[in-house]
C-alpha positions as CSV (number, residue, x, y, z in Angstrom):
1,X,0.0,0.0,0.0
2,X,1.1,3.4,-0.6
3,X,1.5,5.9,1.5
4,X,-1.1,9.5,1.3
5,X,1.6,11.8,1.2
6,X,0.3,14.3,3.9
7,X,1.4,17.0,6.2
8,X,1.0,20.3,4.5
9,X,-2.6,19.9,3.3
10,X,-4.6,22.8,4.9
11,X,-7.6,21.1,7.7
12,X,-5.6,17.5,7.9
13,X,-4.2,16.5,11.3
14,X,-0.6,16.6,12.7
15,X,0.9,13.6,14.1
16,X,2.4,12.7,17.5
17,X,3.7,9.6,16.8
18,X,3.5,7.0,19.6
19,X,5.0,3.8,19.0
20,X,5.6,0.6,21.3
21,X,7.2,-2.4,19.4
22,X,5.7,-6.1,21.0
23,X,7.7,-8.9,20.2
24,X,6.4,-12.0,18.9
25,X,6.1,-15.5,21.2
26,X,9.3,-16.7,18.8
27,X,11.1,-13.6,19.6
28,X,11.0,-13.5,22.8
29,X,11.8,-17.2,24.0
30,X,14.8,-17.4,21.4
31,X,18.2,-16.8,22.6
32,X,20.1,-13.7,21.6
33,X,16.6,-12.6,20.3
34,X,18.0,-8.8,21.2
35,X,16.7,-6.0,18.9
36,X,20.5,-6.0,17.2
37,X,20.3,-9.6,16.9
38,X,17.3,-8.7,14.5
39,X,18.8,-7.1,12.5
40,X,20.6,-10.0,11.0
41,X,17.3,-11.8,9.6
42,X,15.5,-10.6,6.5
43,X,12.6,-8.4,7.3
44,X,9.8,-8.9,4.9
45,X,7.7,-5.3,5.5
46,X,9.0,-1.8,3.7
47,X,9.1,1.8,5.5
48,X,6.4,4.6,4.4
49,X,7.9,7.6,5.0
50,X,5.4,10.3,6.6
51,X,7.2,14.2,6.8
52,X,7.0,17.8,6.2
53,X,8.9,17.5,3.0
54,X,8.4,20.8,0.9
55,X,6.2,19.4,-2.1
56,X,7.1,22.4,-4.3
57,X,10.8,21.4,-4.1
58,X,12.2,24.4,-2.1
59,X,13.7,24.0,1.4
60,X,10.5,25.1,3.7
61,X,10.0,21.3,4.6
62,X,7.8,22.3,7.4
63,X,4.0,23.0,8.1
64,X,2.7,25.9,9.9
65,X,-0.1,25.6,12.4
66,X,-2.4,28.2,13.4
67,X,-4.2,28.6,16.9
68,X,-6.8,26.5,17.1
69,X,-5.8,24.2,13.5
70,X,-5.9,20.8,13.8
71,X,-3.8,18.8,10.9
72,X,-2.9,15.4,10.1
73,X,0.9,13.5,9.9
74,X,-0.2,10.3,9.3
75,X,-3.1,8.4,7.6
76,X,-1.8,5.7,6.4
77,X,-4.7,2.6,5.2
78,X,-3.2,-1.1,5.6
79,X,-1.7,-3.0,8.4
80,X,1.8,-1.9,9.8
81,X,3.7,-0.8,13.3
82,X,4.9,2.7,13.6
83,X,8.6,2.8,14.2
84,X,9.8,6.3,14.6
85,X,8.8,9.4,14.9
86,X,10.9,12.9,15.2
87,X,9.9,16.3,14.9
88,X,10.9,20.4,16.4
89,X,9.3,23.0,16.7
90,X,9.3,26.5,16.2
91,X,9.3,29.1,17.8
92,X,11.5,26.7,19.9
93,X,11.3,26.2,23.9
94,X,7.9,27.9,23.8
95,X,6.0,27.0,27.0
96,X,2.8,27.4,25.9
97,X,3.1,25.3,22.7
98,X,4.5,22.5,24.4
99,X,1.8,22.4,27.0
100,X,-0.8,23.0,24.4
101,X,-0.2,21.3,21.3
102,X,-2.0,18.1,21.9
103,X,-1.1,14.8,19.9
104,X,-3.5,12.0,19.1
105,X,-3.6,8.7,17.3
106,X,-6.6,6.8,16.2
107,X,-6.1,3.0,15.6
108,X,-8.2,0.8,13.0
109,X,-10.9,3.4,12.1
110,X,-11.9,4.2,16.0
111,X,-13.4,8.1,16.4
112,X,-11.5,8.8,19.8
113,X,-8.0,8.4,20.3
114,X,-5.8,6.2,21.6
115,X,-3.5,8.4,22.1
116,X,-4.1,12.2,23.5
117,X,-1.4,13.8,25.3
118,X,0.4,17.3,25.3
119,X,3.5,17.2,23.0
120,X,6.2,17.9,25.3
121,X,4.4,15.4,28.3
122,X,4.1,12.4,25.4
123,X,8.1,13.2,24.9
124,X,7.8,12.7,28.9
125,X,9.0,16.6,30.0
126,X,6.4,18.3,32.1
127,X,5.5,21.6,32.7
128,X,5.7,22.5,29.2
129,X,10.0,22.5,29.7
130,X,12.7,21.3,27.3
131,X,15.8,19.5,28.7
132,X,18.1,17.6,26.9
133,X,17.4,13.6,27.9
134,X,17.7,10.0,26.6
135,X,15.6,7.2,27.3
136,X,15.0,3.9,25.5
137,X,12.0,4.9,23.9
138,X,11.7,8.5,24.5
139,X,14.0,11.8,24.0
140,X,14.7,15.1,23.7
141,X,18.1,16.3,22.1
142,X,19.8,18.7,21.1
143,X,16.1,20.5,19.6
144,X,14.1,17.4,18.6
145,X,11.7,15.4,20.2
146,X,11.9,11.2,19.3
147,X,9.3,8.8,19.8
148,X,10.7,4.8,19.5
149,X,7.5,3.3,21.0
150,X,5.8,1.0,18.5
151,X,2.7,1.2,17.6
152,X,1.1,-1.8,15.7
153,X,-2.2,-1.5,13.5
154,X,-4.4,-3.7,11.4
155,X,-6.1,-1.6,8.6
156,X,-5.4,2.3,9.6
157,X,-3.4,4.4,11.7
158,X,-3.9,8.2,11.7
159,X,-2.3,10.6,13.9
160,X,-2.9,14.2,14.5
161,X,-1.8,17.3,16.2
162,X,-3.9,20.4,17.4
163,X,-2.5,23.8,18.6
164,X,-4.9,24.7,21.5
165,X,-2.4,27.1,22.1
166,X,-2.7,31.5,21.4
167,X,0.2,31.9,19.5
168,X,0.5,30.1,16.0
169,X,3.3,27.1,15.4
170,X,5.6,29.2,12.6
171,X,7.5,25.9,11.8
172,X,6.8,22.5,12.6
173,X,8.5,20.0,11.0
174,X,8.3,16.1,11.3
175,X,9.3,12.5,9.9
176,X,7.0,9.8,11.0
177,X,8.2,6.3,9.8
178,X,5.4,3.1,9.5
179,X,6.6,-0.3,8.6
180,X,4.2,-1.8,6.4
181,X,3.1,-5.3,7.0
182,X,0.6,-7.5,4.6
183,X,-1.2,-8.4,7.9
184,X,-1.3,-7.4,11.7
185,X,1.7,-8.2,13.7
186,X,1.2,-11.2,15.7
187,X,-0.4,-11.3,19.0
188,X,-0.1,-7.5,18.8
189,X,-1.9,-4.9,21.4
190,X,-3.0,-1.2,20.3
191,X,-1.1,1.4,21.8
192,X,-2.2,3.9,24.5
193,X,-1.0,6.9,26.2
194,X,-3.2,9.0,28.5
195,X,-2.7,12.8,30.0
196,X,-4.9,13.0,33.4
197,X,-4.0,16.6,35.8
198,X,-5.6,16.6,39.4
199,X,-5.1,18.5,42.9
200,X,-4.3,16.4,45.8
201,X,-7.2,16.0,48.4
202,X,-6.4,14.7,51.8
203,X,-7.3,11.1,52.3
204,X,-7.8,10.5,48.2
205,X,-4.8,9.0,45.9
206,X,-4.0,10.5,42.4
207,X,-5.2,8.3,39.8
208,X,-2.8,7.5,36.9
209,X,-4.8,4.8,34.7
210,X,-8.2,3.3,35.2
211,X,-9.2,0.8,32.3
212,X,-10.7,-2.1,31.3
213,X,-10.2,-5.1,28.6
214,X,-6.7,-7.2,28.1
215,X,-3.3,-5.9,28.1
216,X,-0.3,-4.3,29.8
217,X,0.8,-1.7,31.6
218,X,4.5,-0.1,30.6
219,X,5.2,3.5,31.6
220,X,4.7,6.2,33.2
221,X,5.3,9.9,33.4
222,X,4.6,12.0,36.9
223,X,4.8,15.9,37.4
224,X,4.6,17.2,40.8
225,X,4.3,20.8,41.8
226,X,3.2,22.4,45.0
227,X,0.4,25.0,44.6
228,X,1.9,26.5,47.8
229,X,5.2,26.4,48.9
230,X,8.4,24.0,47.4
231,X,8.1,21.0,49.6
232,X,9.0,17.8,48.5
233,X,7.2,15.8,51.1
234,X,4.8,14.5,48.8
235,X,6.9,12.3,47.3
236,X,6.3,9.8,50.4
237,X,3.3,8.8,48.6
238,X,3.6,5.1,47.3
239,X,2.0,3.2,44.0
240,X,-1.0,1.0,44.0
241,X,-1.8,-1.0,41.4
242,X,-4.7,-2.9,41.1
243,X,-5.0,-6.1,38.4
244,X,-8.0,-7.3,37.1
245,X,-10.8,-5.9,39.6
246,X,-8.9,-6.2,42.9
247,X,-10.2,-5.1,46.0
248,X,-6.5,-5.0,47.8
249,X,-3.4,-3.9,45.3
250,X,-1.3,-6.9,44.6
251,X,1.5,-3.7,44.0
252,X,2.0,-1.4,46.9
253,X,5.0,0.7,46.7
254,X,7.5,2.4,49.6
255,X,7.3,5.7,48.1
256,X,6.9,7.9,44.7
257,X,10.7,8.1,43.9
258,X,11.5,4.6,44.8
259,X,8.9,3.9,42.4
260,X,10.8,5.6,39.7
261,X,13.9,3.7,40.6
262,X,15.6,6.4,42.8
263,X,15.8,7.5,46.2
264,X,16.0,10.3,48.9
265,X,13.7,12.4,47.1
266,X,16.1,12.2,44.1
267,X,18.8,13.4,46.5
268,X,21.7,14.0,44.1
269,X,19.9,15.5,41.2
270,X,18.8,15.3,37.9
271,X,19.7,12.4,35.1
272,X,18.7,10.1,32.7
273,X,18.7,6.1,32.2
274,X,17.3,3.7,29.5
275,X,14.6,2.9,31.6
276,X,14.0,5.5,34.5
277,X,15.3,9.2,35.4
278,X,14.4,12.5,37.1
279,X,14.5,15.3,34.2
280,X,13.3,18.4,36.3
281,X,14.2,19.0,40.3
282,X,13.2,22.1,41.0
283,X,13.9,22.9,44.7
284,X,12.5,26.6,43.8
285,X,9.5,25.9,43.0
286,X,8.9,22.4,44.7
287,X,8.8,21.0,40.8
288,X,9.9,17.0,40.5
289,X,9.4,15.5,36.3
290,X,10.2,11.8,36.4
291,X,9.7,8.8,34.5
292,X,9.6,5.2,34.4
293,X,9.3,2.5,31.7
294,X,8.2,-1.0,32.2
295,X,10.2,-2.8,29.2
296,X,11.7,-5.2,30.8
297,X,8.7,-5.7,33.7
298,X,5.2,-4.8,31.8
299,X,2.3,-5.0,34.4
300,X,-0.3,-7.6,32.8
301,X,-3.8,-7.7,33.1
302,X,-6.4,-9.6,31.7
303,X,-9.9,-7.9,32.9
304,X,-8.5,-4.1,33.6
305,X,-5.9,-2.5,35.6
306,X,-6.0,0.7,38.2
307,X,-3.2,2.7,38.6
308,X,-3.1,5.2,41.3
309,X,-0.1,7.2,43.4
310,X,-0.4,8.7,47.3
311,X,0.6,11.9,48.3
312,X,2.3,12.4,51.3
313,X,3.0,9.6,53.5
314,X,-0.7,9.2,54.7
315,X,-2.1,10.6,51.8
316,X,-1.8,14.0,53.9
317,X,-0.8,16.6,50.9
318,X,-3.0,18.5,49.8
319,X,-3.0,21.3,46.9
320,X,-0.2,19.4,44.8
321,X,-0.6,19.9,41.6
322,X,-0.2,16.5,39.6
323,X,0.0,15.6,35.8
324,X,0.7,12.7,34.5
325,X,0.9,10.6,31.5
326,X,0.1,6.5,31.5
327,X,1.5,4.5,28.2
328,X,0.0,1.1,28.4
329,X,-1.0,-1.8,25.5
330,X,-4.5,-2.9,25.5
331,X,-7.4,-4.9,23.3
332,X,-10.3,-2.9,21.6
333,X,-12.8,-1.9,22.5
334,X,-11.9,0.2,25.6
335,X,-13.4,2.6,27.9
336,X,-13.3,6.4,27.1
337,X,-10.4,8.8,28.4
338,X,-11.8,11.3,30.5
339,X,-12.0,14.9,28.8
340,X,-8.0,16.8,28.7
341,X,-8.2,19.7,31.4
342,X,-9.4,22.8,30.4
343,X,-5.9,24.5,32.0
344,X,-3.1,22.9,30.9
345,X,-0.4,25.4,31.9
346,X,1.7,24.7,34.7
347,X,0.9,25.9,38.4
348,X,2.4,29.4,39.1
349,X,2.7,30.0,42.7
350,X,0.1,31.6,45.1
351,X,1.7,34.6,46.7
352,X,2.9,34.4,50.3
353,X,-0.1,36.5,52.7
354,X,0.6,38.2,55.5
355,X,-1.5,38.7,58.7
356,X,-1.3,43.0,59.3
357,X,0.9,43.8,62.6
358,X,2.2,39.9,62.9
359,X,5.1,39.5,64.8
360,X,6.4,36.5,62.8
361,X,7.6,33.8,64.6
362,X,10.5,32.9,61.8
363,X,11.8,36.4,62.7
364,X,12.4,35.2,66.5
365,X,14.4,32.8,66.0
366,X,17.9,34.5,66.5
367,X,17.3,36.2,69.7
368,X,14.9,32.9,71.0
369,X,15.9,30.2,73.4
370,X,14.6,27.1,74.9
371,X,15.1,24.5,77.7
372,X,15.2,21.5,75.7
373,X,14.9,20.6,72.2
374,X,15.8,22.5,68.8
375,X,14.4,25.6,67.2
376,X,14.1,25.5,62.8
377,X,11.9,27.5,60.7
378,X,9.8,25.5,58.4
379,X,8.4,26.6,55.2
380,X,4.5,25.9,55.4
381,X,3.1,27.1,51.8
382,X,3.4,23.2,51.0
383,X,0.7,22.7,53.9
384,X,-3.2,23.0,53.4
385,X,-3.9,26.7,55.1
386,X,-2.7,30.2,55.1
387,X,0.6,31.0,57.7
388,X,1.8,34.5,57.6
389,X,4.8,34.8,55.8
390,X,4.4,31.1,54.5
391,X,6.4,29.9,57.8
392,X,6.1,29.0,61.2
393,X,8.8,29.0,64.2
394,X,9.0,25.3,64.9
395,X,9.7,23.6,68.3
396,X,10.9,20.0,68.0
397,X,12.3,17.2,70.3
398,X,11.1,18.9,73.1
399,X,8.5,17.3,76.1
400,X,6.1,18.7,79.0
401,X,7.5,20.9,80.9
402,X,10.1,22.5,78.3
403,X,9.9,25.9,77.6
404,X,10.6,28.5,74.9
405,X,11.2,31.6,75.8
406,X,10.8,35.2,73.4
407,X,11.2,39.0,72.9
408,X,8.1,40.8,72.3
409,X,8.1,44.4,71.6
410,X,5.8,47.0,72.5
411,X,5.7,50.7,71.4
412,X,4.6,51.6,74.8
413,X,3.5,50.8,78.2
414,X,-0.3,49.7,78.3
415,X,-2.9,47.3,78.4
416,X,-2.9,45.3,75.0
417,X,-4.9,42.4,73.4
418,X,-2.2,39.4,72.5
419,X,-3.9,37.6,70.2
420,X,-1.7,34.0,68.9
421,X,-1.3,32.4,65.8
422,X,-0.7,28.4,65.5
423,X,-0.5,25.2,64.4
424,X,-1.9,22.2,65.1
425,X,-1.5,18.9,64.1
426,X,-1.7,15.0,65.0
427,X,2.0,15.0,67.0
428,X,1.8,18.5,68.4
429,X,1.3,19.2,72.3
430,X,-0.6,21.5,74.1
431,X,0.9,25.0,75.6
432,X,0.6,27.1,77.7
433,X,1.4,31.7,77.3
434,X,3.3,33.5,80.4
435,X,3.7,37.3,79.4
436,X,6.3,38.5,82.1
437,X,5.9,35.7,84.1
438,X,2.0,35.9,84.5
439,X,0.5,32.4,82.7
440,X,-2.1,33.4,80.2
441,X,-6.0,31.4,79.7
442,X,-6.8,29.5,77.2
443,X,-3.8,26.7,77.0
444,X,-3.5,26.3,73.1
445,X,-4.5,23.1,72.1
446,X,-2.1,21.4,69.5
447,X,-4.0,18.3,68.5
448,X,-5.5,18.3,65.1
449,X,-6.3,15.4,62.4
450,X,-3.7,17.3,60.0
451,X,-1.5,20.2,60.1
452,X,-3.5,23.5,59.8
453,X,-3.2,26.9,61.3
454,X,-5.0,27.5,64.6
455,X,-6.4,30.8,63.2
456,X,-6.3,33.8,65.9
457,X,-6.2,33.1,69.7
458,X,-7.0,35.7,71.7
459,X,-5.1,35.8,75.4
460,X,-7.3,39.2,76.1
461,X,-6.3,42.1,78.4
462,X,-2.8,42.0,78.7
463,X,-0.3,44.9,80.1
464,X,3.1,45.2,78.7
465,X,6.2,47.3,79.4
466,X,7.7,49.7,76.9
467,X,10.0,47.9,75.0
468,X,11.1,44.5,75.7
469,X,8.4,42.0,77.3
470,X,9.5,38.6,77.8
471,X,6.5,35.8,76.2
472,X,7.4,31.8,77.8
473,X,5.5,29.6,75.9
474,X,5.3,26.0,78.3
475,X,4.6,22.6,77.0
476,X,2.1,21.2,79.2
477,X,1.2,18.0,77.6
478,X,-0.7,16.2,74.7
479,X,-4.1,15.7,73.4
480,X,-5.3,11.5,74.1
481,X,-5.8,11.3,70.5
482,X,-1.7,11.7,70.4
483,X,-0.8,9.2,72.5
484,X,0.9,6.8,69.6
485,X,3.3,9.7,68.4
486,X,6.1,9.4,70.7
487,X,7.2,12.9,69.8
488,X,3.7,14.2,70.1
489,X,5.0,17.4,71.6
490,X,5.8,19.9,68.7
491,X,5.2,23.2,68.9
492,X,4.3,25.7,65.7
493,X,4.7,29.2,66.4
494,X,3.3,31.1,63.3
495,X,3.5,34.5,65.3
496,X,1.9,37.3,67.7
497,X,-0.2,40.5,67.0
498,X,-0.2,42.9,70.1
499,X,-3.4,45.1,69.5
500,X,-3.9,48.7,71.9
C-alpha cells in the first residue's frame, strides 16, 4: 500500500507519533533474540515515510499551524507498526506550545483516540519544559523530540496534532516512519497513552490509569508541583496497582521516587537512564518530572488495571498539583479517556499572605531560646492553610515541661490584646502563654487530624512594658488522640499580633 503523502494539506491532522514495538512468542523465548540480533534476519515489511517534505521542491519542509488548527501527519490505510517518529518545533522552547499542542492517534478506524497527550508530556517533559534527555523509547536532544514506541495496527493508523495554544506554530516539522506489514503483527496490542492533571485531596490518591479489557501496563510519566510552597514531602506517597478488579493492590510501593527507581527524594539530582530518570528538580518551586518505563517488567492484566499514586506519606498533601501521562498496551474496544483539562499550563505559585501587625515567629528565632529541644523554621506554603509569611517557628524534640522563651516588643506601656497564631497537628502538644511571668488562659491546644493553622487566639487584656516584654511559651502535655506519636509534643509558632 502506498503511503497518502500528507502534512502540509490545509484542515488534515498533525501527528504525535506513539509507538511501542511487541515482540512476537518466537522472539522473545529465542536466545540472543535482542533487537541487534534482529537485524541480522530478513525483514519482509517496507518503510512509508510520513514528513513535512516541501512538495514544491524548495527548502521550507515544514507546516505551519495556526491557533486552534488541527492537521494530520499520518493516515496511512493497511496493516503496519509505527517505528519512529521525530519532529521540532518553532518558535522553539515555547511554553505554551509544548503544553498545548496536543497529539492524538486513532487506531483501525476508531473516532476517539488512543492516544491524547500534550507534546512535550508524550516526549515525557512536564510543565511545558525542554531539557536535553535520553531514554529507551523517548527523547529530547539537542532541539528534537523522538518517539521509539511501537505502535502496531491492522487496517489504519492516523495521527494528528492540534494547537490549543494563542500563539500560532511558525515551523513544525516532522518524519513519522510506519513499517508496512501484509497483515497485523502477531499477537499485537493497540497502543495507549493517557494525560490525566488533578489536585491532591487529603485522604484521596492520584489516579494514573483506570481501564478495562486485556493488556499491559509499561510507563509512566509523573509531574509534581506544589500549589503552595516547594516542599517535596509529597513524594512519600507510594504506588497502587490494582489487576484485574482487585479489592487489595497486589503492588503497593515504599514511596513515589522509589517507584521511579531512585531514592532520597532524588537526592543527588537530575539524570537520565534507559529505563527510569528525574528530568526536572526544582527545589525553587517544589517541581519533580520523572519517569519510568516498564520494558523489561510490563504489568499484565487480563480484565483491567488501576493505577493510582499517594501523596504524602498518609495521603496527607494536599494542593499538589499532579500531571501525568500512563502509556500502556491494551485490546479494543476500551473505555473512554476522560476529557483533557481545560488548564493545561503549569501551576504558578500563590503569593505568600501576611497577617497586618504579625510579629512572625520565623523572625524570633535568632534572639529565641529554649530549655530542651531545637528551634528550625519550616516553610508551610506546601501545607493546606494560610501562615503568615508562609512559615512558622517550629519547636521539636522537646517534652512537657520545656519551655521557649521570646522577645516581644511593644511601642509603649499599656494594656494590650495578645492575640496568637498556630498550628496544630496530630504530634503537636498543648501550651501554655506566660507574658512576664504571668501564665495566660486558654492553653493552646495542638492536636488536630492534619497540620493546619490554629487561626487567631486571643489571650485578652494584657499589660506590657515599653520595650522588651518577655512571652514563655510552656509545653504542658498532649491531646489523648496523640498518644501513639512518641514525639507528640511539637510546637508551631506562626506568630503574635499585640493590638492597643
Amino acid at each position: 500500500m502506498r503511503p497518502r503523502p500528507t502534512g502540509v494539506a490545509h484542515g488534515r491532522q498533525a501527528v504525535a507519533a506513539l509507538a511501542f514495538l511487541l515482540p512476537t512468542a518466537t522472539m522473545a523465548q529465542r536466545p540472543g533474540a535482542g533487537a541487534l540480533d534482529a537485524l541480522t534476519r530478513t525483514h519482509d515489511g517496507r518503510i512509508a515515510h510520513y514528513s513535512s517534505w516541501d512538495r514544491q521542491g524548495r527548502n521550507e519542509d515544514f507546516v505551519a499551524i495556526a491557533p486552534g488548527q488541527t492537521v494530520t501527519l499520518v493516515d496511512h490505510e493497511g496493516a503496519g507498526v509505527v517505528r519512529r517518529w521525530w519532529l521540532t518545533i518553532a518558535p522553539r522552547d515555547h511554553r505554551e506550545l509544548q503544553r498545548k499542542l496536543i497529539v492524538r492517534a486513532y487506531w483501525d478506524g476508531e473516532t476517539t483516540p488512543s492516544v491524547e497527550v500534550p507534546v512535550s508530556d508524550f516526549f515525557g517533559m512536564g510543565f511545558g519544559e525542554w531539557h536535553d534527555y535520553v531514554s529507551l523509547p523517548l527523547s529530547m536532544t539537542s532541539g528534537g523530540y523522538t518517539s521509539y514506541w511501537a505502535m502496531p495496527f491492522g487496517r489504519r493508523a492516523r495521527i494528528t496534532v492540534e494547537n490549543g495554544a494563542s500563539v500560532a506554530v511558525e515551523r513544525f516539522y516532522f518524519n513519522v516512519d510506519v513499517e508496512t506489514r501484509p497483515a497485523p503483527p502477531a499477537e499485537s496490542l493497540y497502543f495507549h497513552a493517557q494525560f490525566r492533571r488533578a489536585t491532591t485531596v487529603r485522604g484521596t490518591p492520584v489516579t494514573i490509569l483506570e481501564t478495562t479489557g486485556r493488556g499491559h501496563y509499561v510507563g509512566t510519566l509523573l509531574s509534581m508541583q506544589p500549589r503552595r510552597g516547594n516542599g517535596l514531602g509529597y513524594l512519600e506517597g507510594n504506588e497502587r496497582v490494582f489487576v484485574d478488579g482487585e479489592a487489595t493492590p497486589s503492588i503497593i510501593g515504599t514511596g513515589t521516587e522509589d517507584y521511579f527507581n531512585s531514592g532520597w527524594y532524588y537526592d543527588t539530582g537530575i539524570f537520565s537512564a534507559p529505563y527510569h530518570g528525574v528530568t526536572v528538580k526544582d527545589t525553587v518551586l517544589g517541581r519533580i518530572n520523572t519517569y519510568r518505563w516498564h520494558v523489561e517488567d510490563p504489568i499484565p492484566f487480563r480484565t483491567g488495571l488501576r493505577f493510582e499514586i499517594e501523596h504524602g506519606g498518609s495521603n496527607d498533601a494536599p494542593n499538589v498539583d499532579y500531571t501525568s501521562v500512563a502509556y500502556w498496551y491494551q485490546t479494543h474496544p476500551r473505555p473512554p479517556f476522560p476529557a483533557l483539562p481545560a488548564d493545561l499550563m503549569p501551576v504558578v505559585p500563590a503569593p505568600v499572605t501576611r497577617i497586618e501587625g504579625m510579629i512572625e515567629g520565623e523572625s524570633l528565632l535568632a534572639a529565641a531560646r529554649v530549655t530542651a529541644g531545637e528551634l528550625r523554621v519550616q516553610d508551610m506554603r506546601g501545607f493546606d492553610g494560610e501562615w503568615s509569611g508562609g512559615a512558622h517557628l517550629w519547636w521539636v524534640l522537646a517534652a512537657p515541661g520545656a519551655r521557649l522563651t521570646l522577645p516581644l516588643e511593644a511601642p509603649a506601656a499599656g494594656t494590650y490584646e495578645l492575640v496568637g497564631h498556630f498550628t496544630r497537628a496530630q504530634d503537636y502538644g498543648n501550651v501554655r502563654v506566660h507574658v512576664n511571668g504571668r501564665p495566660l488562659a486558654p492553653v493552646v491546644e495542638g492536636y488536630n487530624p492534619f497540620v493546619a493553622p490554629s487561626g487567631p487566639i486571643s489571650f485578652g487584656r494584657v499589660p506590657l512594658r515599653a520595650g522588651a516584654n518577655e512571652v514563655v511559651l510552656e509545653i504542658v502535655g498532649k491531646d489523648r488522640r496523640a498518644a501513639g506519636y512518641s514525639d507528640g509534643f511539637l510546637v508551631g509558632l506562626d506568630g503574635f499580633v499585640v493590638r492597643r
